[in-house]
C-alpha positions in Angstrom: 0.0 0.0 0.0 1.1 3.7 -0.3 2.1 5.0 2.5 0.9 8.3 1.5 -2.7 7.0 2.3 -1.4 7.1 6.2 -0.1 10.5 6.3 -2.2 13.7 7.9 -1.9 16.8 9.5 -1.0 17.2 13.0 -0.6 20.6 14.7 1.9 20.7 17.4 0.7 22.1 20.1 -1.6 18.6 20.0 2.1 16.5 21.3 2.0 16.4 24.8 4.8 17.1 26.7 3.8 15.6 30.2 1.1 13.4 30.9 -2.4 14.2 32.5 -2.4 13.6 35.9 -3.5 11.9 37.6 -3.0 9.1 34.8 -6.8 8.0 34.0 -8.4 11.5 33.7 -6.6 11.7 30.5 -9.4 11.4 27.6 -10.3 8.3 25.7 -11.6 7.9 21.7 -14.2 5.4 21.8 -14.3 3.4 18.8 -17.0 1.1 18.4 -17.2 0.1 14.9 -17.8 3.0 13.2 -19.3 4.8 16.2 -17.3 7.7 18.2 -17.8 8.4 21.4 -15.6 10.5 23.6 -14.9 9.1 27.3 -12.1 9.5 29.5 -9.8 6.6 30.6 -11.6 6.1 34.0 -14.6 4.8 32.5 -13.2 1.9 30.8 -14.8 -1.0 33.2 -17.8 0.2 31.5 -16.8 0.2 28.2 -15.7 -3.6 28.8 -17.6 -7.0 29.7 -17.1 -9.2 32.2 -15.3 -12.1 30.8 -12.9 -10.0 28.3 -9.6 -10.2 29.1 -7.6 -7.3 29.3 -3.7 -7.9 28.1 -0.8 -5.8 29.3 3.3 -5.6 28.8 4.8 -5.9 31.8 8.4 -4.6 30.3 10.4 -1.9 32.1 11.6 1.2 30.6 16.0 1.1 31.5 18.0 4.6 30.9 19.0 3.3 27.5 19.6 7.0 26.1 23.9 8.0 26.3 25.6 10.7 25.8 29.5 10.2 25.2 32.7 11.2 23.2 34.9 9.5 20.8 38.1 11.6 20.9 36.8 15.1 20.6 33.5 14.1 18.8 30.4 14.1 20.3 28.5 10.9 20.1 24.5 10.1 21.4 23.4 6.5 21.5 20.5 5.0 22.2 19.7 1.4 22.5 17.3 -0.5 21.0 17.8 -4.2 21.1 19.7 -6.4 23.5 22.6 -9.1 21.8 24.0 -10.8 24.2 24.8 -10.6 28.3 27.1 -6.7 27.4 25.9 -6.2 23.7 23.3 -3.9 22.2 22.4 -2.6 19.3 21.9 1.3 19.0 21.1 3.8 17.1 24.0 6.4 17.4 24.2 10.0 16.4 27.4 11.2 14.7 28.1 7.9 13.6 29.9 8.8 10.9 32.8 9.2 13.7 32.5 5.9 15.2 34.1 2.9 13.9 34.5 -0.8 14.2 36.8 -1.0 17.0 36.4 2.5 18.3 35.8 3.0 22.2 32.9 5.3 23.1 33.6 7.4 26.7 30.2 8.0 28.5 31.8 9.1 31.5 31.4 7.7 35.2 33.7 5.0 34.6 31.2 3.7 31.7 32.5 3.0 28.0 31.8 0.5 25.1 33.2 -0.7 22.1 32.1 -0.7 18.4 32.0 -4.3 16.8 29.8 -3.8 13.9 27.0 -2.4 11.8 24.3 -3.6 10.2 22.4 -2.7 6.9 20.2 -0.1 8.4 23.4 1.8 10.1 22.6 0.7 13.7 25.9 -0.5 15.6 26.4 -3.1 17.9 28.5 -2.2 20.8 30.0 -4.2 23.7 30.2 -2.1 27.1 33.9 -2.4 29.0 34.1 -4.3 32.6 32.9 -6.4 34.9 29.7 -4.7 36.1 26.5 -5.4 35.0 25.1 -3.6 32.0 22.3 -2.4 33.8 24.6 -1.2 36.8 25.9 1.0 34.0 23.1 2.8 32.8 21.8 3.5 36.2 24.9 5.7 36.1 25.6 7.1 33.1 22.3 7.1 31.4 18.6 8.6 31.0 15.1 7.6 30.1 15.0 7.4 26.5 12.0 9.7 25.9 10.4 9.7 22.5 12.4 12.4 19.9 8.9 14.3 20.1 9.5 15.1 23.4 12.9 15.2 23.7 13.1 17.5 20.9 10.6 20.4 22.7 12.4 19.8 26.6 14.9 18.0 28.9 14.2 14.6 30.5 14.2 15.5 34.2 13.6 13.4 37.8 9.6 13.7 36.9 10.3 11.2 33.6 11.5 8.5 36.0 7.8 7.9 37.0 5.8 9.6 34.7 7.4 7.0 31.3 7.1 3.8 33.9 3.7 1.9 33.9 2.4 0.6 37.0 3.2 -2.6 35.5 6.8 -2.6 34.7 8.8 -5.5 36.2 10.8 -7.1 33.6 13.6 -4.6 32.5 14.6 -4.2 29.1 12.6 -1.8 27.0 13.8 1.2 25.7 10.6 3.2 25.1 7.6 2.6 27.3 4.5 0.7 26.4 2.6 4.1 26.4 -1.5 2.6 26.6 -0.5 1.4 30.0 0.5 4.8 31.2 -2.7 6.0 31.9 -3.8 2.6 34.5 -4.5 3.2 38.5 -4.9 0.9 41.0 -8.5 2.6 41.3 -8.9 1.4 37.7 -7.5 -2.0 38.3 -10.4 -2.6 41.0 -12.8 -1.4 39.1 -11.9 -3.5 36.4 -12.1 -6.6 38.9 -15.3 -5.6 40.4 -16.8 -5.9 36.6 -14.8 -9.4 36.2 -12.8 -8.4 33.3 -10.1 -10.6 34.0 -6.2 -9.6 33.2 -2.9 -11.3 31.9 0.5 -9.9 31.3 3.0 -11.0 29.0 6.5 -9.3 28.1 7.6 -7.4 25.1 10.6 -5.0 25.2 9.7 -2.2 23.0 12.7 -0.8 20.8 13.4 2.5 20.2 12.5 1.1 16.2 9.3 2.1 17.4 10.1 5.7 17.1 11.4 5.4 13.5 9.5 7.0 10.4 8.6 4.7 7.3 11.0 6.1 4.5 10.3 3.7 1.6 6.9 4.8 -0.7 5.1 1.6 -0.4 4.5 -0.4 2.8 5.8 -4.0 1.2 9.7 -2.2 1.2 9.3 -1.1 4.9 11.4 -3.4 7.3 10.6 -3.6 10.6 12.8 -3.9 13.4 12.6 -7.1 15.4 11.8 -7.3 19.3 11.9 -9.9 22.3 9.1 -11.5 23.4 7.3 -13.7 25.7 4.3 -15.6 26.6 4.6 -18.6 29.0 2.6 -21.4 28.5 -0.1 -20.9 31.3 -0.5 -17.4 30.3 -1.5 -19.0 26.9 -3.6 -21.9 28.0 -5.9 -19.1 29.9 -6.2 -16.6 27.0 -7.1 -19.6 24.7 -9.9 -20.3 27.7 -10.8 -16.8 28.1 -12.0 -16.4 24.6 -13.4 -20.3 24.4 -16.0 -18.9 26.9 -17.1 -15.7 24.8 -14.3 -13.4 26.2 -12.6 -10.8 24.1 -9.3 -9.9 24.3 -8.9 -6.6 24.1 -4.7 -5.7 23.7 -3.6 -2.7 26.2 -0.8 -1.2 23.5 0.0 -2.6 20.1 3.0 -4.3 22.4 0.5 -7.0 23.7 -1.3 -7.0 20.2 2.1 -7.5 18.4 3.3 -10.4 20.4 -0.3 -12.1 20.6 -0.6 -11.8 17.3 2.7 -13.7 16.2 2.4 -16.5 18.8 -1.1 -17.5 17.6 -1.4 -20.3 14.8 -3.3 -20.2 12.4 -5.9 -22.5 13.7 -6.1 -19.5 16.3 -4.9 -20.8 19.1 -2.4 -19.2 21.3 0.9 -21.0 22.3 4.0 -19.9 24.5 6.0 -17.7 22.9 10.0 -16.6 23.0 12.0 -15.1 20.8 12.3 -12.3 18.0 9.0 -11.0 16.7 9.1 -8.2 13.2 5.3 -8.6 12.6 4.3 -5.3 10.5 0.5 -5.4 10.1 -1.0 -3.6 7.8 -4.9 -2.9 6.3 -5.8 -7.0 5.1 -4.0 -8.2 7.5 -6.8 -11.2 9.1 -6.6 -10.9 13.1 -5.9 -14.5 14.8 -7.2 -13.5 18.3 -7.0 -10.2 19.3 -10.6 -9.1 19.3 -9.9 -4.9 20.6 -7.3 -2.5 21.4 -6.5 0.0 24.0 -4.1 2.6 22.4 -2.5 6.1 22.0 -2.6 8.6 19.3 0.1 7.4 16.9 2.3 9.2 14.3 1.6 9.9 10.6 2.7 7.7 8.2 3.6 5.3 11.3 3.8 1.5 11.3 1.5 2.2 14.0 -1.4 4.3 12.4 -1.0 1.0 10.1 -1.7 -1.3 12.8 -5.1 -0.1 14.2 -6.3 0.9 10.6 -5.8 -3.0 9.8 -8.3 -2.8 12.7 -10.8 -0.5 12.2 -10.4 0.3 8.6 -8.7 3.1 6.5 -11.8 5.4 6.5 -12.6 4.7 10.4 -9.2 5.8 11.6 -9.1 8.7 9.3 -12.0 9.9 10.8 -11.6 9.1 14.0 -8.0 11.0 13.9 -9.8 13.8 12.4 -11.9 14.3 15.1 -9.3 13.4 17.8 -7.5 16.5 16.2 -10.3 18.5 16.0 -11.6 18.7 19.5 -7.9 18.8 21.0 -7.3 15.3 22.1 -3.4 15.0 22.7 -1.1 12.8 21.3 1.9 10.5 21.4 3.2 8.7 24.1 1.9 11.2 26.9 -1.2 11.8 25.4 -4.5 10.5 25.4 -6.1 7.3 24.6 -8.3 5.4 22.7 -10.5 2.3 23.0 -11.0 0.5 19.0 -13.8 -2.2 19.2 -14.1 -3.8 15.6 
C-alpha cells in the first residue's frame, strides 16, 4: 500500500509534553465500529464485559539514552535491542565518527566498544568491565523519551515515573508501552469488580518504534525485530478466556504484536520466545485479538497502520480527524483510545 494513504496533519501544540495527571483522567476515543464516542480513561470497566480479558506488557523502561565522546567528537546513542549478556544494538548520532573497533567514553567509569553495523546503520557495541550492563546505565544514562519530546524539553527526575507503567517489572525496553501509562490501582479494582479478568506477558519495546517509514510503499518497509514472551499458562488461559465468549482486548500494540505472532493459524495461542518483526497492515486477518486499548500514533507510522488494519482506512481517518479537532493530545503522553471492531 502507499504510504501516503497514512499521512495527515497534525498541529503541534496537540504533542504532549507531560502526561495528565493523575493518569486515568486523560481522555479516551471510543471506537466502536464505526461509532465515536468521547470518554475519559476512567470509565473503561464500563466500556468492557465481564469475561474479556484485558492484556498488558509488563516490560520496564532502562536509561537506554547515552551521551558520550569518541576523541573530541560528540556521540549520542541510544539502544534498541539487546545481543548478548554486554551487547546492544543502537542507534548512534554522529556515527559517521565511530568505527569498528572504536571505544565510546560515556563518562562515570562507563564506555563501550564498536563491533559492527548492520544494513540499516545501527551498531552493535560491547560495554567495557565487569559490572552489570544495567549497573551502568543507572549511572551514566537517562530515560529514553520519544524524539517528540525530547526534541521540545529536557528529561528531568519527573520522567523516572511519569514513562514507567504501574506494570513494569521485567527490565529491558527502551521506550515505554505508552496505553498502560494512563492505568491506576483505582482502575484495576474497578476492572475486577466488573470481572474483566487480566494477563500480562512481556515485550521489550525498541526504540525502532520511534522510527518513520521512508520507503513509498509499505511492502519495502522493514521492521525492526523485538523480544518477546508468553509462557505457557498465560496462553492456555487466553485460549480459555475467549473459548468462553471473552474478548481480548490488547492494552498497546505491544500486547497486540506479540499475541498476534504466537497465535497459529488454527487461532490458538501458544508460548512464545523469541524475536518478533510482525508489520501489520490494512488486510492483515486478526488471529485472536478481538480490541485494542491505544494512543494517538504518528503519521505515516507502522502504527497508524496497525489499528487501521483494525478499524479500517476510513474509520481511523476519521476518527484521527476528530481526535485532532476537539484537542485530544497525542503520542506517548497523550491520550487514549478504546478500538472495538
Amino acid at each position: 500500500m502507499n504510504v501516503d494513504l497514512f499521512d495527515f496533519d497534525l498541529p503541534a501544540d496537540r504533542i504532549a509534553l507531560r502526561p495528565a495527571r493523575p493518569r486515568d483522567s486523560a481522555r479516551m476515543l471510543c471506537v466502536d465500529g464505526d461509532r465515536l464516542s468521547d470518554r475519559k480513561v476512567s470509565e473503561l470497566a464500563a466500556l468492557v464485559r465481564p469475561g474479556d480479558v484485558l492484556i498488558f506488557n509488563d516490560t520496564r523502561v532502562i536509561p537506554a539514552q547515552l551521551e558520550g565522546r569518541r576523541g573530541a567528537a560528540k556521540v549520542g546513542v541510544t539502544l534498541h535491542k539487546r545481543d548478548g549478556l554486554r551487547r546492544w544494538w543502537a542507534f548512534v548520532r554522529n556515527a559517521k565518527r565511530v568505527r569498528d573497533g572504536h571505544t565510546i567514553e560515556f563518562g562515570h567509569g562507563v564506555t563501550a566498544t564498536a563491533i559492527e553495523r548492520d544494513d540499516s546503520g545501527a551498531i552493535l557495541i560491547e560495554f567495557g568491565g565487569d559490572e552489570p550492563v544495567e549497573t551502568l546505565l543507572e549511572r551514566a544514562g537517562k530515560m529514553p523519551l520519544p524524539p517528540y519530546i525530547a526534541s521540545k524539553r529536557a528529561t528531568d527526575a519527573a520522567d523516572a515515573e511519569d514513562y514507567q507503567t504501574m506494570f513494569a517489572r521485567e527490565a529491558g525496553a527502551v521506550a515505554a508501552p505508552t496505553a498502560s501509562l494512563h492505568f491506576t490501582a483505582a482502575m484495576i479494582a474497578a476492572l475486577d469488580a466488573r470481572g474483566v479478568q487480566r494477563e500480562t506477558l512481556t515485550l521489550h519495546v525498541g526504540a525502532g518504534t520511534f522510527l518513520p517509514v521512508k520507503v513509498d510503499d509499505t511492502v519495502d518497509h522493514r521492521m525492526h525485530a523485538e523480544w518477546g514472551r508468553i509462557d505457557q499458562p498465560t496462553a492456555d488461559r487466553l485460549n480459555s478466556a475467549k473459548t468462553a465468549g471473552g474478548r481480548l482486548i490488547a492494552v498497546g500494540t505491544t500486547s497486540l504484536r506479540l499475541v498476534e505472532s504466537a497465535t497459529g493459524a488454527d487461532g490458538l495461542i501458544r508460548a512464545f520466545e523469541g524475536d518478533t518483526a510482525i508489520f501489520i497492515t490494512p488486510g492483515y486477518r486478526f488471529r485472536s485479538i478481538d480490541g485494542l486499548m491505544t494512543n494517538f500514533h504518528l503519521p505515516r507510522s507502522t502504527l497508524f497502520m496497525l489499528v487501521s488494519a483494525m478499524m479500517g482506512l476510513d474509520t481511523m481517518q476519521a476518527a484521527y480527524a476528530h481526535a485532532i479537532a476537539t484537542g485530544y493530545r497525542f503520542y506517548s503522553y497523550g491520550d487514549s483510545s478504546l478500538l472495538l471492531p
